[in-house]
N, C-alpha and C positions, 0 to 999 in steps of 0.2 A: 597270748599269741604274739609273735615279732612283729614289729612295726611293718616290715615287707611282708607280711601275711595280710596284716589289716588292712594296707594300703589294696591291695589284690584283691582282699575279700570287699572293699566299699565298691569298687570299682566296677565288679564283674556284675554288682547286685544294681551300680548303675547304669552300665551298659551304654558308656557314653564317657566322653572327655570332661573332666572336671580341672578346677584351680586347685593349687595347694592347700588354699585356704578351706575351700569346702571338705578336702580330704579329709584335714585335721578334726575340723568339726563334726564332721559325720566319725570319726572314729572316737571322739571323745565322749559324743554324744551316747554311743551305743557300747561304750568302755571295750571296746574291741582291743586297747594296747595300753597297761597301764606302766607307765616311764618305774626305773627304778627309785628317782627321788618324790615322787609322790603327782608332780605335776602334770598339766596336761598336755598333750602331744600341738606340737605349735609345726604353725606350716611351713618354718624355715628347716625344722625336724625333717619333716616328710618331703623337702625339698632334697637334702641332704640324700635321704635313702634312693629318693628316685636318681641321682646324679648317680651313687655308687653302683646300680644297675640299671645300666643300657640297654643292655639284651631284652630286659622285661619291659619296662617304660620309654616313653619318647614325648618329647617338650613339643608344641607347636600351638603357635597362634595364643599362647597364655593358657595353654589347659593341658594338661595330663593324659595321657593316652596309654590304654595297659597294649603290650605288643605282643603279649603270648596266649 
């Protein structure tokens, strides 16, 4: 799945604002997104994706919020 899949898919399953940090981990943990060069998905990664879409995500107070 795309990283903006997995990010969606942790999210809705936690029903709640998370850090970057937990994102990554929780989707590494459950191999939800594997990178093309083999490594694990890091939450400056997952920071990156949530910046490129606004419309879905929203920053506040240090935690990650899904918006749709």
């Amino acid at each position: 799945m795309k990283i903006e899949e997995a990010i969606v898919y942790v999210m809705v399953k936690r029903n709640g604002g998370m850090t970057t940090e937990q994102i990554a981990e929780t989707i590494n943990r459950n191999h939800l997104h594997v990178r093309k060069d083999g490594n694990l998905v890091t939450s400056s990664q997952v920071y990156a994706v949530i910046c490129r879409f606004p419309e879905m995500f929203t920053k506040e107070a240090g935690r990650i919020m899904l918006m749709i």
